[in-house]
N, C-alpha and C positions, 0 to 999 in steps of 0.2 A: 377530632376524628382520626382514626390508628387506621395509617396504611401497611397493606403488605408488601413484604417485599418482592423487590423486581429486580427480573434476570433479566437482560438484555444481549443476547446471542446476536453478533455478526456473523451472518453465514453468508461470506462474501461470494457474488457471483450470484444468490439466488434471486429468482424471475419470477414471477406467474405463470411463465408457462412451462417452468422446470420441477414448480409446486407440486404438482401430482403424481409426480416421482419420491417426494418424499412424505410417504403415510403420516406420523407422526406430526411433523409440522404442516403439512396442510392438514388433520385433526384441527390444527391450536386454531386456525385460520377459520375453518368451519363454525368452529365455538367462538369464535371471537369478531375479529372484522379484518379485511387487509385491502391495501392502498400499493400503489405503483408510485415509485418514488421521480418526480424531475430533478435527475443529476443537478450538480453542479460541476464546474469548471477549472478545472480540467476534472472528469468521472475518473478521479486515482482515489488511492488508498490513504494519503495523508489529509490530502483538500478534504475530501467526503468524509472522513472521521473527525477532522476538525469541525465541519459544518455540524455534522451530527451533534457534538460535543457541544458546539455553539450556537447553534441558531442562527449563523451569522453568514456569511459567506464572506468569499476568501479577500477582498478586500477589505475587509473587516478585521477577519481571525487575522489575517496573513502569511496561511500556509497554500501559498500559490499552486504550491504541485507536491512531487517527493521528494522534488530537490532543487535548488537553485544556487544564483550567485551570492554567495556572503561580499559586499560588494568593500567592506574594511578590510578583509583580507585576502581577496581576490581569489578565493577557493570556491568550488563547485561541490557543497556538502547533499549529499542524499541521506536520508532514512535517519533524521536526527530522532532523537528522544526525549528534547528535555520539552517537559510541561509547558518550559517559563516562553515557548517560542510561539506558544499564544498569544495572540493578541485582544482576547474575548475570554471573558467567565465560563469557564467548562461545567457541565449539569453539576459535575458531585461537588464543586463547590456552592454554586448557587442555590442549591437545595438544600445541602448541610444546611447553610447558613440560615435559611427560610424555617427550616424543620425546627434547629437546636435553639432558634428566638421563641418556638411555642413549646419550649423546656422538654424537646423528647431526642431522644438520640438519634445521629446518624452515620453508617459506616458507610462505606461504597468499596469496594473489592475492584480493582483495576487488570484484569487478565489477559496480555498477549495484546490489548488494543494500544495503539502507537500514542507517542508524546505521554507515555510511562515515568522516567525519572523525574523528580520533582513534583509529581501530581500529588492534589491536597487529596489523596483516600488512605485511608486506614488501612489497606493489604494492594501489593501489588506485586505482577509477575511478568517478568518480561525478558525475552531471548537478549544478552553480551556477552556475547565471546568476549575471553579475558588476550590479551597481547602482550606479548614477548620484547621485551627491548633485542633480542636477536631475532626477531621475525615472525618467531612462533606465533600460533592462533590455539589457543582452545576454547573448545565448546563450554559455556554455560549461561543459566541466565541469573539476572538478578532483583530484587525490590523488598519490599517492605512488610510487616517489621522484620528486627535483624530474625534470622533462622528460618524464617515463612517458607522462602523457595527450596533449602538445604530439608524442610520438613515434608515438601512435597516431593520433592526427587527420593526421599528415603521410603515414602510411601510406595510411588511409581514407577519407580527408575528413572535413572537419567532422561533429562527431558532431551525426545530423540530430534536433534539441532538439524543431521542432514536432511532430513524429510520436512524440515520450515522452510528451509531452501538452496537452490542448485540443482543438480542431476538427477539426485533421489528426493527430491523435494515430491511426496505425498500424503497417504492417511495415515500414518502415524502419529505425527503432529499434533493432529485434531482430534484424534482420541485419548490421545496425552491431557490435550487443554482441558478435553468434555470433564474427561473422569477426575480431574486435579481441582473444576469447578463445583464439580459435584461435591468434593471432598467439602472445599471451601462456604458451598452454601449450607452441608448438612452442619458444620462444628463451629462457624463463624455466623451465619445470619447474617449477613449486611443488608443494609437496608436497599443496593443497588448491588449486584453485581454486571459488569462486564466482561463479555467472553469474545475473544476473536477464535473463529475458524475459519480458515485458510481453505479448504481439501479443494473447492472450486476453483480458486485461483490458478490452478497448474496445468490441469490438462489442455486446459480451454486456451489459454496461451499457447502452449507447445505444439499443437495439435489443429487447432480452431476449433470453436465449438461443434459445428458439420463433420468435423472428424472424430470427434468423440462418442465413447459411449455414453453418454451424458444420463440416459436414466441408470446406469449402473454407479456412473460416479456421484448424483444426487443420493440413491437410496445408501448409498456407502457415509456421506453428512450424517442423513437420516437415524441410522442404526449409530453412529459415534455421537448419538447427540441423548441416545435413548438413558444412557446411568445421570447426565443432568438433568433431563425431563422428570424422571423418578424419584430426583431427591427434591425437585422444586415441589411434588406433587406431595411427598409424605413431611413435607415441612410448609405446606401453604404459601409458597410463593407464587406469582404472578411470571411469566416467561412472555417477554414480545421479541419478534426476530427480525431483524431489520440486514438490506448489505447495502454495497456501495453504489456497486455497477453491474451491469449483463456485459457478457467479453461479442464481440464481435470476428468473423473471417477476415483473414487482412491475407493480401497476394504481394504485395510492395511494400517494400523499405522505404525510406525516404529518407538519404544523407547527405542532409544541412550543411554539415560543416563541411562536407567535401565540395560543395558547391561554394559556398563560402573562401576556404582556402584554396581553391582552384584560382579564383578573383583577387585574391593577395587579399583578403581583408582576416582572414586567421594562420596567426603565427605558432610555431611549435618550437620547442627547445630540445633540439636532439641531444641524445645520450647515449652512456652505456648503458642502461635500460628501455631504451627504443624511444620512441615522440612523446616529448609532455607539452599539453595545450597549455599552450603561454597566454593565460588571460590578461596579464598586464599590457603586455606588445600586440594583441589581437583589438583589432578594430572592430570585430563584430564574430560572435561565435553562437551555438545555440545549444542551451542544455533540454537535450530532447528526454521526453515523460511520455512513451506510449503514442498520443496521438496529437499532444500536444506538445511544442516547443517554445521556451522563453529566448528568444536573441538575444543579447545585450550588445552593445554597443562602446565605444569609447563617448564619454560625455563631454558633449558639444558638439560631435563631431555628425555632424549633416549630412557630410555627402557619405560617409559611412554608411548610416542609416538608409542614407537614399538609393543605395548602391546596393543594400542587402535587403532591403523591400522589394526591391523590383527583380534582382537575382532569386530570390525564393520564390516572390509570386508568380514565375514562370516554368519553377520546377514543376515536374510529371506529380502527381500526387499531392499537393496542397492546396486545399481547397481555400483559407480566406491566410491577409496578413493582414493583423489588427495593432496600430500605432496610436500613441500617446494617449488621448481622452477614450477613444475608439475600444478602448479595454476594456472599459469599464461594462459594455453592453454584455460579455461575460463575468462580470464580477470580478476582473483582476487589472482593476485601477491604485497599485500597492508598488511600492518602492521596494518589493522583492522581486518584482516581476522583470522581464525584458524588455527592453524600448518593444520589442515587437512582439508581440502571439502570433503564432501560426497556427491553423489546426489543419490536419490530414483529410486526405478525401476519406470517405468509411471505409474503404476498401486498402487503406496505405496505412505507414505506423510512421515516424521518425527512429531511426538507430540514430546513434551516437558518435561510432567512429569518424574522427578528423583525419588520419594518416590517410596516405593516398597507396603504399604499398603495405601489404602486409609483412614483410620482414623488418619494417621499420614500428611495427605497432608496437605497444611500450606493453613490458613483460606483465602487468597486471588484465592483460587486456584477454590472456588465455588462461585465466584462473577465476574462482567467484570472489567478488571482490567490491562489495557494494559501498562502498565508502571513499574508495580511491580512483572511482569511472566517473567522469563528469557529465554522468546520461544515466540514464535505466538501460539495463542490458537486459532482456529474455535471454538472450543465448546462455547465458548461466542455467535454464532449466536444460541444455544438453550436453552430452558427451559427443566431443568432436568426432563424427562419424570418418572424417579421414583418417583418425589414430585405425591400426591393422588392430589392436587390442586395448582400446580404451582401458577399459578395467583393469587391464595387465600395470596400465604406466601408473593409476592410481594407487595399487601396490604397491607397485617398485618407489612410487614416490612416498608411503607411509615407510616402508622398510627404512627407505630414507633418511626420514624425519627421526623412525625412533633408536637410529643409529646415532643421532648428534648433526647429520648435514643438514645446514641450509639449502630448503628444494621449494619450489614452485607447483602445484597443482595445478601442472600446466595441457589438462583438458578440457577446457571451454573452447568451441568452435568462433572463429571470428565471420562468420557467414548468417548476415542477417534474413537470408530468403527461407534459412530454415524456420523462421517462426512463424505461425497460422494461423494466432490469434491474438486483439488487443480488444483496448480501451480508452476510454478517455473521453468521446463525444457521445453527446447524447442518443437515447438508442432510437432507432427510425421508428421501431412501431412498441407499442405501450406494451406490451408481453413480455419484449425485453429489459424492459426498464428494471430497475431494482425494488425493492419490495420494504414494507414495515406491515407486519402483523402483530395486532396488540389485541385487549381487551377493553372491557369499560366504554366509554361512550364512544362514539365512533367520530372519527373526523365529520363536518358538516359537508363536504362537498365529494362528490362522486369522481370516482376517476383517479389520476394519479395527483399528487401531491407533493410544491415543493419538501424538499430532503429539509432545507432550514425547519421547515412546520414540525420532525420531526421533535427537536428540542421543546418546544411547547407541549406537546401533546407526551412525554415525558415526567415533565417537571409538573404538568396536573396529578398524573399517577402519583408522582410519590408526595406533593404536597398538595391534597384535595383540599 
């Protein structure tokens, strides 16, 4: 039996009750069936795409959050990419495999969805800046086969990197991916595509969702989704959309590690580039993700642990601290994880920052800079409102750049109260929860449905 092919849209952020802001996909949803997704642990962008990917949760896959401690070399890596950091069978191998034993082919198309490099699909496209051994950063991205990506930016133009993210991080983006997908389903055919779009991720953060125009920025998905819609429709493919998480209002920060090293238990190595968190010499530190934080700890070290469980769980804004077996009742019983979980009240986030003054903050800490913060930072979606001319210094600092000087893009505010919106715990009431609209038989059970369930009801589509 010949199945059709299937497009699989993340339109991250989207809800049931954001559905009816976007015509078009709630159409598919009408025609078809859709389900409210039960997050997984921590509700981010890497766990929930793994899960998705695997079926499995994060104990399992072991992508605990977006970033953790690589505990051999004592580095705090966020927003990896390589495939191989699964620990579970991702769909487009398991299916290949399923499909090419009953002698028919299989492609799978990898687009903008994370754990990119090294994934077993036939075409893939994914945002890397290339880097400078003097410092330089430029914009591109890269995958598979050789020329794929070089053949879509010649089609569409450079694919627009600021609008993926930081300050101008918006619809651009997404209508880059939509129309680069569409390209790819109309002239390649894969037997799976996947498509990431971002456009919800930004405002709802910056903003909180209560401050946003929210049916203005759904029906903006909506209409950047319409040239893939058209090409699944005039080539007979199958389209289910699935996201991660619903963002949530947040009023509170919550900063761990200044609590932490107020107590002597996290050490820094000053410099002439401002404080770097010494996780060697730190007894306990915490790589905060939105709404969730991993502690880690010095191993063996007890009263450490004993001493940063009881300091955290008396901090204003965190609702549970969850140690050793105790992890596992979310899914993150994994030797990536921190001796301790913390997760936020609904209403608080975790920031990152350890320095206790800001003149001492280390100079990446006023630039977007997602590889070298040992936290997820939001404040990268703003321009530091106390610059007199923000815009002006982003100037003066490309004139900068294309003079030969080594410069810093150094307009990221260091004030976490600016941000309005997260993620990460599960959503209070089912409207908010995340969504998977598909076709074909319908799940058996009413209501919302673990996100794991989603990889099953997947891999029947494309191998009935």
């Amino acid at each position: 039996m010949e199945s059709q092919p299937l497009i699989l849209i993340n339109a991250v952020g989207l809800t049931s009750r954001l559905l009816p802001y976007a015509p078009r996909l709630d159409a598919l949803a009408k025609q078809g069936w859709y389900r409210p997704l039960i997050e997984v642990a921590p509700a981010v962008t890497c766990t929930a795409q793994a899960t998705l990917l695997t079926g499995k949760s994060p104990q399992e896959h072991g992508i605990v959050a977006n970033g953790w401690l690589f505990r051999d070399t004592g580095d705090v890596r966020f927003w990896q990419q390589s495939n191989a950091l699964l620990e579970a069978e991702p769909i487009y191998t398991t299916a290949r495999r399923l499909v090419e034993a009953r002698g028919r082919r299989f492609r799978a198309a990898k687009l903008f969805w994370w754990f990119n490099q090294g994934a077993d699909v036939a075409l893939s496209a994914t945002p890397k800046p290339h880097y400078g051994a003097d410092g330089n950063k430029a914009f591109g991205i890269t995958g598979r086969p050789e020329g794929f990506c070089e053949g879509l930016e010649n089609a569409l133009g450079p694919f627009p990197f600021p609008s993926f993210w930081g300050p101008r991080a918006g619809l651009p983006c997404t209508q880059w991916i939509a129309q680069a997908a569409a390209q790819v389903v109309a002239r390649e055919r894969p037997e799976l595509t996947l498509v990431y779009l971002p456009h919800l991720d930004y405002e709802p953060q910056r903003r909180g969702p209560s401050g946003c125009a929210m049916p203005r920025l759904v029906g903006e998905l909506d209409t950047a989704c319409a040239p893939l819609l058209d090409a699944a429709k005039r080539e007979g493919a199958r389209v289910w959309i699935v996201s991660e998480y619903g963002h949530c209002d947040v009023r509170r920060p919550v900063l761990l590690n200044r609590v932490l090293r107020e107590a002597g238990l996290l050490t820094v190595r000053p410099g002439p580039f401002g404080e770097m968190l010494d996780t060697f010499e730190s007894r306990a530190f915490a790589v905060c993700d939105h709404q969730l934080a991993h502690v880690y700890t010095a191993r063996g070290d007890q009263k450490a642990l004993d001493q940063a469980q009881a300091l955290i769980a008396a901090s204003a804004g965190v609702a549970r601290v969850l140690a050793g077996d105790e992890r596992a009742e979310l899914g993150l019983d994994h030797s990536r994880s921190g001796e301790l979980v913390v997760l936020a009240k609904p209403d608080s986030w975790f920031a990152y920052p350890y320095w206790l003054d800001d003149r001492q903050a280390p100079d990446f800490a006023r630039t977007v800079d997602i590889h070298r913060k040992p936290g997820y930072d939001p404040c990268e979606l703003f321009l530091d409102p106390k610059l007199a001319w923000p815009m002006g210094r982003v100037i003066r600092r490309l004139v900068q750049k294309k003079l030969g000087f080594r410069t810093l893009f150094d307009v990221i505010p260091l004030d976490p109260t600016l941000v309005k919106g997260s993620h990460g715990l599960p959503a209070a009431l089912e409207p908010d929860r995340p969504i998977l609209i598909g076709d074909g038989p319908a799940p058996d059970r009413e209501g919302s449905i673990p996100m794991a369930s989603v990889h099953g009801h997947l891999l029947r589509a494309l191998v009935p």
